[in-house]
LUMKE-966312 format. One record per residue (C-alpha): x, y, z. Coordinates in pm, 1 decimal, padded with zeros to 6 digits. Layout:
N
+----------+----------+----------+
!       px !       py !       pz !
+----------+----------+----------+
!        X !        Y !        Z !
...
+----------+----------+----------+
***
This chain:
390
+----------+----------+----------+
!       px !       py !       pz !
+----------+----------+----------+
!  03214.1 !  03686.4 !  03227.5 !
!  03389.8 !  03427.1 !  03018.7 !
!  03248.3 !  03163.7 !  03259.4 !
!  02885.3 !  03276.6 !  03193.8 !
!  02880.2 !  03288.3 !  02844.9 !
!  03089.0 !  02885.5 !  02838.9 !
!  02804.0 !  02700.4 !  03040.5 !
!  02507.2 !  02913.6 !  02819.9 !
!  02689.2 !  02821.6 !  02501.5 !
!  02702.6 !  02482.5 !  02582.0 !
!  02321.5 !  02421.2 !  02671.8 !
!  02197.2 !  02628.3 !  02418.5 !
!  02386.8 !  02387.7 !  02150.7 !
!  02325.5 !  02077.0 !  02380.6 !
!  01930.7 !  02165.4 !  02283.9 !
!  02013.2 !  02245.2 !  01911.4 !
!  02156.8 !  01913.2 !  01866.3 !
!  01867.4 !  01732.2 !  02060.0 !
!  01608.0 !  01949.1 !  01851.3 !
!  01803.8 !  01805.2 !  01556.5 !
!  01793.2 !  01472.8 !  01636.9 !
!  01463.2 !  01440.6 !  01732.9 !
!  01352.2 !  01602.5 !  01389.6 !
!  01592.2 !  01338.5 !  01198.2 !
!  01394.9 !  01088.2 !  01357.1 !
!  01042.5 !  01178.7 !  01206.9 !
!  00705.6 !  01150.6 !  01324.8 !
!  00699.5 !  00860.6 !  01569.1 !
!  01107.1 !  00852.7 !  01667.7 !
!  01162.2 !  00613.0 !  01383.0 !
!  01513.8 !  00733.9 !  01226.0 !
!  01467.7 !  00895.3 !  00852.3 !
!  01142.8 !  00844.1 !  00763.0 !
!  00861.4 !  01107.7 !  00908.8 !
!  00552.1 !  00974.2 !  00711.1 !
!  00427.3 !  00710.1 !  00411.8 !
!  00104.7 !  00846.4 !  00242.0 !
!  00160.5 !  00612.9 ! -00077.0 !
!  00006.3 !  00548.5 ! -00429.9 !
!  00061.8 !  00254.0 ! -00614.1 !
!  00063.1 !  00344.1 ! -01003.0 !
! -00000.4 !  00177.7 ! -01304.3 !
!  00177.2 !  00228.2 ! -01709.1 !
! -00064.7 !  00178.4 ! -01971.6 !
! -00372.0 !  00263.2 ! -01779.9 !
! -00482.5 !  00553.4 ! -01984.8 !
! -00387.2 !  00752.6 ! -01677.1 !
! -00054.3 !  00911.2 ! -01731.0 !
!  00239.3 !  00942.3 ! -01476.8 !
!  00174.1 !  01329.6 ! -01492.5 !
! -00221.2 !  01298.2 ! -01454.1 !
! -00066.3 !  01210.4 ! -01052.2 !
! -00136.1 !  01410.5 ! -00847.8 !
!  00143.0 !  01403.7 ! -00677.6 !
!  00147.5 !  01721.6 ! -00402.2 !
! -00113.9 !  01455.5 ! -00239.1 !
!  00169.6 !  01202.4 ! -00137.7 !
!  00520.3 !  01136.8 ! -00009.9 !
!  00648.3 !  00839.0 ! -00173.7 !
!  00491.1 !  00675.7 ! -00527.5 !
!  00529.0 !  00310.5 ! -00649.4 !
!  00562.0 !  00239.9 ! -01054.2 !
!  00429.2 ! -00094.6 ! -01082.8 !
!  00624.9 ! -00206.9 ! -01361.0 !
!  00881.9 ! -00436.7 ! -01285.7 !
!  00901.8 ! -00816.6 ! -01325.6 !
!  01141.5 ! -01114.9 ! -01305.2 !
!  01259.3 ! -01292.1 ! -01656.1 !
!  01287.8 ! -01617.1 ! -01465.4 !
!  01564.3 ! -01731.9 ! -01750.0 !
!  01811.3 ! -01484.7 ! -01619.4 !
!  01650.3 ! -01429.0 ! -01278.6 !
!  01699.5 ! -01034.0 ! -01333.5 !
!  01440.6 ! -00775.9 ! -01256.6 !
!  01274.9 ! -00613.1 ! -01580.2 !
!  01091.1 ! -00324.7 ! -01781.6 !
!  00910.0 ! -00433.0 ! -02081.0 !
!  00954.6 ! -00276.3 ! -02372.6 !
!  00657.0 ! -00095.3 ! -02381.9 !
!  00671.8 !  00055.4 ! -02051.0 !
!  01042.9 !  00149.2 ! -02020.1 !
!  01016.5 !  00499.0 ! -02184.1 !
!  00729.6 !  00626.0 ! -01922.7 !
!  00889.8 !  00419.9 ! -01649.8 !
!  01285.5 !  00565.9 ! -01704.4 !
!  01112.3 !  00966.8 ! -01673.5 !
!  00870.8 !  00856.6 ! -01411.4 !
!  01081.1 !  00980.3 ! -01128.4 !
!  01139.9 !  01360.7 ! -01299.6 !
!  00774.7 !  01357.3 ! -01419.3 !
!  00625.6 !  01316.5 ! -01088.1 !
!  00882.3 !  01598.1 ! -00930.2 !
!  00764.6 !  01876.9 ! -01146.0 !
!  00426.8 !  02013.2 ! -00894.6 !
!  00628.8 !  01778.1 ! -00608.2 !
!  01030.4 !  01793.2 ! -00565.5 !
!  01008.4 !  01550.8 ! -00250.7 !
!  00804.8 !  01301.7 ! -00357.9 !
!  01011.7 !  01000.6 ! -00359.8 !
!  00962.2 !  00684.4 ! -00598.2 !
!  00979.3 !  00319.6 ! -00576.1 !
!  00998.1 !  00043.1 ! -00881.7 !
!  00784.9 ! -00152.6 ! -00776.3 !
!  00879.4 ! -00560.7 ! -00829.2 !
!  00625.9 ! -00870.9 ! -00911.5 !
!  00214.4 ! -00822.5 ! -00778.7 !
! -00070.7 ! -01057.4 ! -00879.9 !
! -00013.9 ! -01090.3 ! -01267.5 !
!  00343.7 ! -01208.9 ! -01202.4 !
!  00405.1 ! -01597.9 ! -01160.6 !
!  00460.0 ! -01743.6 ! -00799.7 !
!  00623.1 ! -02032.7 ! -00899.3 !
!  00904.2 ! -01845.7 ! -01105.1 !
!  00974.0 ! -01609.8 ! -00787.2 !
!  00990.3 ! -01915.0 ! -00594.6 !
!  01198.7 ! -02024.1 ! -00747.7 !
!  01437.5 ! -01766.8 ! -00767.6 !
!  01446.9 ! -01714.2 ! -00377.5 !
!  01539.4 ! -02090.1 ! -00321.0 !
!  01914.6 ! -02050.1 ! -00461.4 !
!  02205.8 ! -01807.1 ! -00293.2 !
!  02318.7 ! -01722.1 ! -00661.5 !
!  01996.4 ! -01688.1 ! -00847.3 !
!  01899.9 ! -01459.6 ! -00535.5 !
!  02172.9 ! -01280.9 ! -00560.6 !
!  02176.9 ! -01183.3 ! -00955.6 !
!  01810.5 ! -01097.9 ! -00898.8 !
!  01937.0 ! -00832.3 ! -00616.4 !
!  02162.7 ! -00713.3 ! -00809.9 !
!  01979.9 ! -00594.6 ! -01134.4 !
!  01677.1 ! -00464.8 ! -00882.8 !
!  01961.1 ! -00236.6 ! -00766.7 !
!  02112.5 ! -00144.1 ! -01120.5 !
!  01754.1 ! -00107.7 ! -01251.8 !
!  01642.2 !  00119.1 ! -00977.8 !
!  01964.4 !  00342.7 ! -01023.3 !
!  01960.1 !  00355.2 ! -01417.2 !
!  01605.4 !  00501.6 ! -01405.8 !
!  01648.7 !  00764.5 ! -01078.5 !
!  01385.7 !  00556.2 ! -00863.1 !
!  01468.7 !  00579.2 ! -00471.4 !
!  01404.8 !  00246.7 ! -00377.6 !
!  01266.5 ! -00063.3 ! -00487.8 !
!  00932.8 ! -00268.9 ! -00318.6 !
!  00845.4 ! -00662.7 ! -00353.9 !
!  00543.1 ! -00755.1 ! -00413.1 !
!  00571.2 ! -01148.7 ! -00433.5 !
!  00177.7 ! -01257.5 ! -00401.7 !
!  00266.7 ! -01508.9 ! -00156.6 !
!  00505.0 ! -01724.7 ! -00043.2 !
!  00298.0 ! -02002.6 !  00008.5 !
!  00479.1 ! -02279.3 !  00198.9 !
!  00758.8 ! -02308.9 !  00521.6 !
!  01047.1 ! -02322.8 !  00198.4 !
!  00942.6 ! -02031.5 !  00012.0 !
!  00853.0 ! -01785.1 !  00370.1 !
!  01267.4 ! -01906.1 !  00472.1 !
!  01360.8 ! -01838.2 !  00157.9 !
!  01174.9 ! -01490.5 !  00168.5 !
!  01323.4 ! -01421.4 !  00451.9 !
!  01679.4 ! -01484.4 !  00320.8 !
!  01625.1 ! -01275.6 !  00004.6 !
!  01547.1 ! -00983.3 !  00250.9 !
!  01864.8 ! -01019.0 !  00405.0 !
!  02028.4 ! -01044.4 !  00128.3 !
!  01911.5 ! -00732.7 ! -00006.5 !
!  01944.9 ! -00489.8 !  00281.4 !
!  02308.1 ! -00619.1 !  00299.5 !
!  02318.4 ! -00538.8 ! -00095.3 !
!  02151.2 ! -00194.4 ! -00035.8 !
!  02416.2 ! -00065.1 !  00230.7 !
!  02700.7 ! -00207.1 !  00021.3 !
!  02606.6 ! -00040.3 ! -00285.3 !
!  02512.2 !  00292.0 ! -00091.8 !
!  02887.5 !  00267.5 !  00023.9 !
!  03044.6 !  00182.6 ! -00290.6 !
!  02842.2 !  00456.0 ! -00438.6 !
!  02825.7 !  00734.4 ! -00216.7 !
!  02480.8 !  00761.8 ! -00232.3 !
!  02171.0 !  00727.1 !  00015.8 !
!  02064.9 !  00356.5 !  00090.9 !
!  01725.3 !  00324.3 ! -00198.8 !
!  01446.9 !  00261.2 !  00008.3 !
!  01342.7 ! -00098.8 !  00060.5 !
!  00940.1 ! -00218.0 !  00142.1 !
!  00794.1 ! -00523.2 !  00049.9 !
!  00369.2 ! -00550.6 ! -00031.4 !
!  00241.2 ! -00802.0 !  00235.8 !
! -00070.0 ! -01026.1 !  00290.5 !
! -00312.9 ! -00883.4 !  00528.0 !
! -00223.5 ! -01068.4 !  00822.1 !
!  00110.9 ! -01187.9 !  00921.5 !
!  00066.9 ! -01581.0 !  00820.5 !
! -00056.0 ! -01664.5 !  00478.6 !
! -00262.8 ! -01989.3 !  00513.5 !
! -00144.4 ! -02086.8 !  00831.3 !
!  00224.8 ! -01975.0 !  00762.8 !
!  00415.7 ! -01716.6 !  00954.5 !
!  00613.0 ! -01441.5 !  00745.6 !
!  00946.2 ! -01405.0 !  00889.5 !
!  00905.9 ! -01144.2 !  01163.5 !
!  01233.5 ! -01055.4 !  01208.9 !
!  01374.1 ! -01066.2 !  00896.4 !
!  01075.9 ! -00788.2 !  00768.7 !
!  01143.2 ! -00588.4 !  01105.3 !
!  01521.5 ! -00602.6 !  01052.1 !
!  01569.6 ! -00542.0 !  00657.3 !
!  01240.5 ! -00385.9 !  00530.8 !
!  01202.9 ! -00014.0 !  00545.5 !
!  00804.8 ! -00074.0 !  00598.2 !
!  00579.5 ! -00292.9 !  00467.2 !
!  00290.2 ! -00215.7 !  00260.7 !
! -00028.7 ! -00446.6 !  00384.5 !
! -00258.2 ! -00514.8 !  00185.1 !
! -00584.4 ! -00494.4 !  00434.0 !
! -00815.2 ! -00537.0 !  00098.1 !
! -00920.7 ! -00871.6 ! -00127.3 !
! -01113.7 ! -00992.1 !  00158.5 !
! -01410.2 ! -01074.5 ! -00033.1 !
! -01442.8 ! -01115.8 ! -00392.8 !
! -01740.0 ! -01323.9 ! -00618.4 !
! -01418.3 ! -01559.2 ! -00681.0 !
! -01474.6 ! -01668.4 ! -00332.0 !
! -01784.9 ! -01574.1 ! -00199.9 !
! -02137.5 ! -01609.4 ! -00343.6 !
! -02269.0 ! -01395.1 ! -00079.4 !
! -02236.0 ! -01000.9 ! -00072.3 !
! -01964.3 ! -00919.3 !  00171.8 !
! -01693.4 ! -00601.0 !  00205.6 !
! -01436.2 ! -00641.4 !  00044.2 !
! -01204.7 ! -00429.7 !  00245.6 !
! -01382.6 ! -00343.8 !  00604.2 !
! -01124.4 ! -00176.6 !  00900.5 !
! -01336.1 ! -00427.4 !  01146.8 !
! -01456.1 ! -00760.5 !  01117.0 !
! -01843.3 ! -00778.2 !  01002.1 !
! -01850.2 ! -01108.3 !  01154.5 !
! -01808.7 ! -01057.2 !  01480.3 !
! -02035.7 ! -00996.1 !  01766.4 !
! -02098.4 ! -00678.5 !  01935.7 !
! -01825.0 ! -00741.4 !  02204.7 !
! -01549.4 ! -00825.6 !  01987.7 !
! -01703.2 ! -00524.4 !  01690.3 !
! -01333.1 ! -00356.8 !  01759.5 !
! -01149.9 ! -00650.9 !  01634.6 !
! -00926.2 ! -00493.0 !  01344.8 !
! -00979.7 ! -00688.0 !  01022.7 !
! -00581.4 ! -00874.6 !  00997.9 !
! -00353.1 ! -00541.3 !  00983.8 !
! -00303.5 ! -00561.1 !  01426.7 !
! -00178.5 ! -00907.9 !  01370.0 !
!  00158.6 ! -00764.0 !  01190.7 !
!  00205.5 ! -00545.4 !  01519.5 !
!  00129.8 ! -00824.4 !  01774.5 !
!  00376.1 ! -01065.4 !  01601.4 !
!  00660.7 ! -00777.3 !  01620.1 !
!  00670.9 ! -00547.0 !  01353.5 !
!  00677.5 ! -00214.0 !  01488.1 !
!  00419.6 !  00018.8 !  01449.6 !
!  00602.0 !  00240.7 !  01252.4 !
!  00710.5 !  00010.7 !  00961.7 !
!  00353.7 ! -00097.2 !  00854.2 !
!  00164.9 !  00125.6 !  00607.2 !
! -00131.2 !  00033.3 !  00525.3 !
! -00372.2 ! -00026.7 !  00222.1 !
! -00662.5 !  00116.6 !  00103.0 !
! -00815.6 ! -00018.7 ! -00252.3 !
! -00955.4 !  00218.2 ! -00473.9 !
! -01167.5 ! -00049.2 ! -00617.4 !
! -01415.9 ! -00257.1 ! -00504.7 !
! -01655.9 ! -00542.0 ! -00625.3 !
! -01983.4 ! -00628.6 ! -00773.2 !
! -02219.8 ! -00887.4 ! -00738.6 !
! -02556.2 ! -01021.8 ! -00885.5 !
! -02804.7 ! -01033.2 ! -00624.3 !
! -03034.3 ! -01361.5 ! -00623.4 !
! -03278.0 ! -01149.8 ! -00467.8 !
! -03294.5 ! -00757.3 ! -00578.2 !
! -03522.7 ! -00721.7 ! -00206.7 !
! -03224.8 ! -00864.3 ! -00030.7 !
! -02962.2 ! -00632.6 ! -00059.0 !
! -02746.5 ! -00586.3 !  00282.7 !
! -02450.6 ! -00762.2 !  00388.2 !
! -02420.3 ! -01159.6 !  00371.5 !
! -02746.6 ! -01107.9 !  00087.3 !
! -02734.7 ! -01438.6 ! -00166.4 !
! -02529.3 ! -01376.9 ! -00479.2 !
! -02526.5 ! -01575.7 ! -00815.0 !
! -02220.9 ! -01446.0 ! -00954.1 !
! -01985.7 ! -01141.7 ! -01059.6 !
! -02142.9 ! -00792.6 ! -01184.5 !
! -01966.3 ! -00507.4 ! -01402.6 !
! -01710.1 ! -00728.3 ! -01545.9 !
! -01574.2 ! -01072.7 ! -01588.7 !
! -01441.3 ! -01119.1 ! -01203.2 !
! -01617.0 ! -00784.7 ! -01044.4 !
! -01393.2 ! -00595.8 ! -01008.4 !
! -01452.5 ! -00215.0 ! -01048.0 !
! -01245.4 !  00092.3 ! -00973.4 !
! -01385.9 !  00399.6 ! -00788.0 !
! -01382.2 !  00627.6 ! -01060.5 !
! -01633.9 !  00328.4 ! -01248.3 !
! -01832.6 !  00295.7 ! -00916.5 !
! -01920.4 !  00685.5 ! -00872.6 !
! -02031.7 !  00680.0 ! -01264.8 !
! -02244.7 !  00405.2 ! -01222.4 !
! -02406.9 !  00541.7 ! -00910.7 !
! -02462.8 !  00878.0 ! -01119.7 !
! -02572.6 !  00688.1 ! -01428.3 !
! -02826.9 !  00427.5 ! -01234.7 !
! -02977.9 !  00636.1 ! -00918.1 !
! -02768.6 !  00363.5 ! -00708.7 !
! -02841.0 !  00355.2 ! -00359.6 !
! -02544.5 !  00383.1 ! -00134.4 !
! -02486.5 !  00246.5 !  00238.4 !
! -02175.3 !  00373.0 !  00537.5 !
! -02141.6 !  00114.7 !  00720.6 !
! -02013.2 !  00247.3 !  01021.4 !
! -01989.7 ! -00104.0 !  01206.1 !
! -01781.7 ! -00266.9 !  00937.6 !
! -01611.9 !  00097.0 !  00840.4 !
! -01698.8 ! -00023.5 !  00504.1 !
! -01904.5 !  00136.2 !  00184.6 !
! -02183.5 ! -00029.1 ! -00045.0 !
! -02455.1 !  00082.0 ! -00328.7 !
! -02708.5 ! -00078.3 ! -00498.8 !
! -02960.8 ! -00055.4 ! -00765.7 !
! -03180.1 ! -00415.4 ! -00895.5 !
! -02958.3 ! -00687.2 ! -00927.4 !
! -02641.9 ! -00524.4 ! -00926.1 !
! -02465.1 ! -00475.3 ! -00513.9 !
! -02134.7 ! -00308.5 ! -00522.4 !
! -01851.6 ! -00312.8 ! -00192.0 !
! -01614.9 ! -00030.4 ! -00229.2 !
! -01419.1 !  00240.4 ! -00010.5 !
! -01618.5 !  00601.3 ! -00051.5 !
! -01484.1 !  00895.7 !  00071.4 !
! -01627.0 !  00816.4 !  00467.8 !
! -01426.9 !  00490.7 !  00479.4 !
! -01088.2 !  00620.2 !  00331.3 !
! -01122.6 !  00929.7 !  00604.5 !
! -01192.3 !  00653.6 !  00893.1 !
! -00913.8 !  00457.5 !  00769.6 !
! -00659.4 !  00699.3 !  00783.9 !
! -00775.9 !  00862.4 !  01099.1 !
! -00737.9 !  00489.3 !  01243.0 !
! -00350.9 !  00490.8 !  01104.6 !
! -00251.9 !  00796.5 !  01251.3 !
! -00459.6 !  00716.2 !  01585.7 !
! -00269.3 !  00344.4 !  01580.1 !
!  00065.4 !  00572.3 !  01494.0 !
!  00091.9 !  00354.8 !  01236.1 !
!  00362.2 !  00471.1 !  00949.0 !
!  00113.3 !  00580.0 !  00728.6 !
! -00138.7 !  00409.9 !  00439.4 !
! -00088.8 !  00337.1 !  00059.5 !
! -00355.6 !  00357.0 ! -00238.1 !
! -00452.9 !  00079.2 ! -00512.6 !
! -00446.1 !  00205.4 ! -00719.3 !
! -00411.6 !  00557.9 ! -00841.7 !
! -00561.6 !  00570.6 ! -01170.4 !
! -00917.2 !  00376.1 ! -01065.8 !
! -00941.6 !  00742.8 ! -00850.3 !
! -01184.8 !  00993.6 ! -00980.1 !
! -01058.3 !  01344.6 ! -00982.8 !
! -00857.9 !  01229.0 ! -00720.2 !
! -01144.8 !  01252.6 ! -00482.5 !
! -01018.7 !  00930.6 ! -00253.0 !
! -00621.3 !  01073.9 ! -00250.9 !
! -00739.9 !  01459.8 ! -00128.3 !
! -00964.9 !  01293.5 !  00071.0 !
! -00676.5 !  01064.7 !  00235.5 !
! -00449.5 !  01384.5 !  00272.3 !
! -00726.8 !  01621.7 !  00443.2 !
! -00765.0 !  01340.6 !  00715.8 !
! -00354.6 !  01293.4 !  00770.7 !
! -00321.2 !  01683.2 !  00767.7 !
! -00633.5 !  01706.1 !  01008.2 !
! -00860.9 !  01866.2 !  00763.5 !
! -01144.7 !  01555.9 !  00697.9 !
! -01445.6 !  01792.9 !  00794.0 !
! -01596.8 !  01765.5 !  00492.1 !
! -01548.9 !  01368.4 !  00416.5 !
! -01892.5 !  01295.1 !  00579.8 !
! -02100.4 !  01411.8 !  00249.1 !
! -01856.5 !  01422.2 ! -00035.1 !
! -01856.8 !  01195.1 ! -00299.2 !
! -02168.8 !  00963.1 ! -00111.2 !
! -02478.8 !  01039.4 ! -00291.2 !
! -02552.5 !  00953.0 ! -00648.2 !
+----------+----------+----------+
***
């Protein structure tokens, strides 16, 4: 009898422990992380860190972090420390899992000065070191970079370094501590080469727990002076044969990040132009100049109002995967409701890691994040007609 029961107890915990491990390693196989459905978030926005919504995502990023090039430390302004130091326990109240990144640098912060903190071993390593202290003082689970770009061979070497650097930092200090490793990810250009320049592939693969790209910005009235998305899936431009091209994000996976470290971006903003021509109002359609504000840019939440407000037409482009609206001289390109859903459909289809939103205040009612959710979770039946008329 004893010999029965020996060879059934052994299989029967032989399949616990594989059940176990194969629910450790989330989603896709990739060890501790199951899923990224992101929001990037603001302080002094008028939009509150408890106006998030938070049930709607796993992990949130406080944009609020910078780098006093003096000391080469990672800091909170004044202003924002008080928000910023109970973001963490604000956002857990409706969500206990949601986990929280301090989110380092973005596109008001000054290349040069992170440049040159990345070039020395000792000024890199202070600036670690307070992004770890900083992170741990105020309860955040990890940290993300968001240097907006390196921008020659030095500073992508130098980029790489730093993330070597920190992931060695990170398991020390988790060691030391006896706490989990915080979370590492790093915001990215769109493709993996900024100007001709190659990121360094295996340093992101090896040190970076994802990385969020930013597959937005491709058209703005700073660069263009014709109408143009500013954040299609698939490239407008090409012909009919080559209309499944992803727009930059596939170029990340082809160069060797896995699949399951890149998360991917989805503005909730867009852009406005002048039309030179109120009967020419498509794609590619002659601009002369921003619309709305002093560069054009407009958040969603501004968009839907003015659609509302003016009787705006608005245009899916299925093609491009890509939203637009008009009324006279004013063309906006934006995400709606339709494009987020595609978008996210397209992540989990690609098995991506998941997406991220820019940002969450510039939502309205959270339309864009439920939207986002519904289509991870399956639900997106209802993305075809909300939130696309006027």
């Amino acid at each position: 009898m004893a010999s029965k029961i020996l060879p059934f107890f052994f299989i029967s915990t032989l399949i616990l422990l594989l059940q176990l491990h194969i629910s450790s390693a989330g989603r896709y196989g990739y060890p501790g992380l199951d899923a990224v459905r992101a929001g990037r978030w603001f302080p002094g926005q008028d939009f509150s860190a408890s106006e998030i919504n938070s049930t709607l995502f796993t992990h949130l990023f406080a944009v609020a972090a910078d780098l006093d090039s003096q000391a080469n430390k990672v800091v909170i302004t004044y202003e924002n420390y008080t928000e910023i130091s109970t973001f963490t326990q604000t956002v857990q109240k409706i969500n206990p899992d949601v986990k929280t990144l301090l989110s380092i640098g973005g596109g008001i912060a000054k290349k040069s000065e992170y440049a040159s903190m990345a070039s020395e071993t000792t000024t890199r390593k202070t600036f670690i070191e307070s992004s770890i202290n900083v992170a741990r003082q105020n309860n955040f689970h990890g940290v993300d970079f968001n240097w907006d770009y390196p921008s020659t061979p030095k500073e992508m070497t130098n980029y790489g370094l730093l993330l070597n650097e920190w992931r060695n930092a990170i398991q020390s200090e988790s060691t030391s501590s006896g706490k989990p490793p915080l979370l590492l990810s790093s915001a990215v250009f769109h493709s993996s080469d900024y100007e001709t320049i190659a990121y360094p592939i295996d340093a992101v693969s090896n040190n970076l727990d994802w990385i969020n790209v930013k597959a937005y910005d491709f058209y703005s009235p700073a660069g263009s002076h014709v109408t143009a998305p500013p954040a299609a899936l698939y490239n407008p431009l090409s012909d009919e044969a080559n209309s499944d091209k992803d727009y930059g994000v596939t170029t990340w996976i082809n160069a060797g990040v896995p699949k399951q470290k890149v998360v991917f971006g989805i503005p909730y903003y867009g852009y406005a132009w002048r039309l030179a021509d109120e009967d020419d109002h498509g794609f590619f359609a002659p601009t002369e100049g921003p619309a709305l504000s002093s560069d054009g840019s407009v958040g969603y939440s501004e968009i839907r109002e003015f659609i509302r407000r003016e009787y705006a037409k608005t245009v899916y482009n299925e093609t491009a995967v890509s939203n637009y609206a008009y009324t006279k001289s004013t063309w906006i390109g934006y995400d709606d409701v339709q494009t987020v859903a595609t978008k996210v459909e397209y992540v989990k289809k690609s098995k991506m890691l998941g997406y991220f939103a820019s940002h969450v205040h510039r939502d309205e009612n959270s339309v864009l994040s439920r939207t986002a959710y519904d289509a991870w979770e399956g639900d997106s039946s209802d993305s075809s007609t909300n939130g696309c008329g006027p």
